[in-house]
C-alpha positions in Angstrom: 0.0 0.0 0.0 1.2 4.2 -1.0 1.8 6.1 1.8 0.5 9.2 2.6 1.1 12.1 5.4 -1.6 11.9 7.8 -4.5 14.6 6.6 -3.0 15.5 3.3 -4.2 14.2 -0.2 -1.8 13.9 -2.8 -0.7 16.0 -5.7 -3.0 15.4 -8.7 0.1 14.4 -11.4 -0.5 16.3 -14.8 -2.7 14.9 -17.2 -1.8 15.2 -20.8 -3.3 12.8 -22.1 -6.1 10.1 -22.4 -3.8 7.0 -22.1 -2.5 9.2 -18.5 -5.9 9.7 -17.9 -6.6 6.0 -18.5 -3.9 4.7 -16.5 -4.8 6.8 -13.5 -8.8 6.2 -13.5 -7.0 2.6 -13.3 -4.7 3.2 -10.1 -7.9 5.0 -8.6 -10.0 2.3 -8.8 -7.4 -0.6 -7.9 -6.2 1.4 -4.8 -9.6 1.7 -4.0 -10.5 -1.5 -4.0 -7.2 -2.6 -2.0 -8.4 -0.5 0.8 -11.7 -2.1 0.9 -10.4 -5.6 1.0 -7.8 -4.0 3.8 -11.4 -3.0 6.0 -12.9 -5.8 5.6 -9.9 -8.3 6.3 -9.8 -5.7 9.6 -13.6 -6.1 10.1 -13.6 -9.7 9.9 -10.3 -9.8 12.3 -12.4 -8.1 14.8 -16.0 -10.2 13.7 -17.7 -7.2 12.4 -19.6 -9.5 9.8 -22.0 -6.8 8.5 -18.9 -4.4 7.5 -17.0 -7.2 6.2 -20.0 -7.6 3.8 -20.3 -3.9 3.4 -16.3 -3.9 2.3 -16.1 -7.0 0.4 -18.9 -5.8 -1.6 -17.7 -1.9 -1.5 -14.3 -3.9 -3.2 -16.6 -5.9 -5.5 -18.1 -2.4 -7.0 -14.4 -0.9 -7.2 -13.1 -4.1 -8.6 -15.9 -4.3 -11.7 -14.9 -0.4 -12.4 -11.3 -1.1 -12.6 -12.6 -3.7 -15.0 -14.5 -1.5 -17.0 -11.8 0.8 -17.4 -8.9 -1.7 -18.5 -11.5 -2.4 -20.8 -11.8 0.3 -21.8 -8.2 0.8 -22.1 -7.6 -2.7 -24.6 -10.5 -0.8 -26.7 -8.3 2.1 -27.4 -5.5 0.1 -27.4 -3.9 1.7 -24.2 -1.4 -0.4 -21.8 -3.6 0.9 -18.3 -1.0 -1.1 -16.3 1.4 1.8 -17.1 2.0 4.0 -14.5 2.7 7.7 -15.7 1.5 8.8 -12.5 5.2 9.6 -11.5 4.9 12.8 -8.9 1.5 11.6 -7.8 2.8 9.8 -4.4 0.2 8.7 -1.7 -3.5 7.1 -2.5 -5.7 8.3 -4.9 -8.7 10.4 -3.8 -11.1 7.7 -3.6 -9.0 5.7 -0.8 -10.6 5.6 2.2 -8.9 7.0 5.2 -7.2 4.4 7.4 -7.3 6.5 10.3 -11.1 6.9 10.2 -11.5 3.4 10.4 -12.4 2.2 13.9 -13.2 -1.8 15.0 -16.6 -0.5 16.3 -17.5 1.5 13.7 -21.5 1.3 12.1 -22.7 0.5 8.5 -23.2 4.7 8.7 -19.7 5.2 9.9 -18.2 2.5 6.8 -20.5 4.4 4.4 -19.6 8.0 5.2 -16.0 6.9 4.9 -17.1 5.3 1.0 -19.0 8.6 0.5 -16.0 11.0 1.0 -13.9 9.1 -1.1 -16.5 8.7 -4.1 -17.1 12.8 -3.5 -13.1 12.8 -3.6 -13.0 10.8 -7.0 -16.3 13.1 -8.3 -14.5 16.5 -7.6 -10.9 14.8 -9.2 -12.6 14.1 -12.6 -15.3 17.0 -13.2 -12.3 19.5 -12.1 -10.1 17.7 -14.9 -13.4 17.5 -17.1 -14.1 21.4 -16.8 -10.5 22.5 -16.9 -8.6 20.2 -19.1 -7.6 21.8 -23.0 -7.6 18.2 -24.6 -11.5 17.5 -25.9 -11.1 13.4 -25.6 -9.7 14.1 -22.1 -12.5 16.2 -21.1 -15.0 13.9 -22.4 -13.4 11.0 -20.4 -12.9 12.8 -17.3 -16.6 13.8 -18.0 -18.0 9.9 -18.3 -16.0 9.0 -15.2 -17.2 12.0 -12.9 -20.6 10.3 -14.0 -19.6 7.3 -12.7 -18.4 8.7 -9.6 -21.9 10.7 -9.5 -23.6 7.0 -10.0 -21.4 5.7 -6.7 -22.5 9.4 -4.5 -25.7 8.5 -5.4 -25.5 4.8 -4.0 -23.6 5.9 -1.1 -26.6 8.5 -0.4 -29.4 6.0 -0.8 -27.3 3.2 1.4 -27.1 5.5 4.6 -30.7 5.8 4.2 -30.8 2.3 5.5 -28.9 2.9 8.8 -29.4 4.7 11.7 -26.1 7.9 12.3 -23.9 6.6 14.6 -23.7 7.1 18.2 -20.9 4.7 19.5 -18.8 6.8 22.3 -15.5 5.3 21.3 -13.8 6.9 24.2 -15.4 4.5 26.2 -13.5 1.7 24.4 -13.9 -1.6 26.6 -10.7 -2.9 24.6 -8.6 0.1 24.2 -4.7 -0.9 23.3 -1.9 -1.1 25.8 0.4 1.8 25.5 3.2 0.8 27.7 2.0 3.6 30.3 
């Protein structure tokens, strides 16, 4: 896994190009889906079975976009594996936050963590579809932020299902040794 400095999203890397943009809608989507699988092997370490569901599925979603878009690549005869992403260090912005995660967190909590990220990875492509010069790249960017719109909206319509959260985490029954 990248790392990143705590509270700081990485650099969006220049974009010159559909194959760039390609290749990093791919890394998006794969590191996505990495962190999923991460929460919900952490989930199911601490028998959260409800947000190891929620994650493996969450990673499911992720994983059939990355799909799509290698697919997408072979059609246009584009290597996606490549990885012009060069001064982009750290997770994408559809990662979930590690820190945020929590052993006692709800299905709210795990879905406001998938929300900002898919908000994260909405704002990324309709910036580079509003801004960019290149009229493929815009209409790329544009069909992903779509996407990413489809994914808010899910996210939106899941929390309906779930009550906010309300767990006092200071009160932590199993809180970890600190040597003190």
């Amino acid at each position: 896994m990248r790392k990143k400095t705590a509270g700081s999203r990485p650099k969006t890397p220049p974009i010159a190009s559909v194959a760039e943009l390609v290749a990093v809608a791919h890394r998006i989507e794969t590191d996505a889906v990495e962190r999923y699988q991460l929460l919900a092997d952490q989930m199911e370490t601490h028998n959260n079975v409800e947000l190891t569901r929620m994650f493996l599925d969450l990673a499911r979603a992720e994983r059939l976009h990355a799909e799509e878009i290698h697919r997408l690549a072979a059609d246009r005869g584009i290597d996606d594996a490549a990885d012009p992403i060069g001064p982009w260090q750290g997770d994408g912005p559809e990662a979930i936050d590690l820190g945020e995660a929590h052993y006692q967190m709800t299905p709210y909590d795990a879905l406001r963590l998938a929300l900002a990220g898919e908000q994260r990875a909405l704002a990324f492509y309709s910036e580079l579809a509003a801004a960019h010069t290149d009229p493929a790249v815009r209409k790329l960017a544009g069909a992903l932020a779509d996407e990413e719109q489809e994914h808010v909206d899910l996210c939106h319509r899941l929390l309906h299902r779930y009550p906010p959260d309300v767990t006092d985490r200071d009160a932590d029954p199993d809180r970890p040794h600190t040597g003190d």
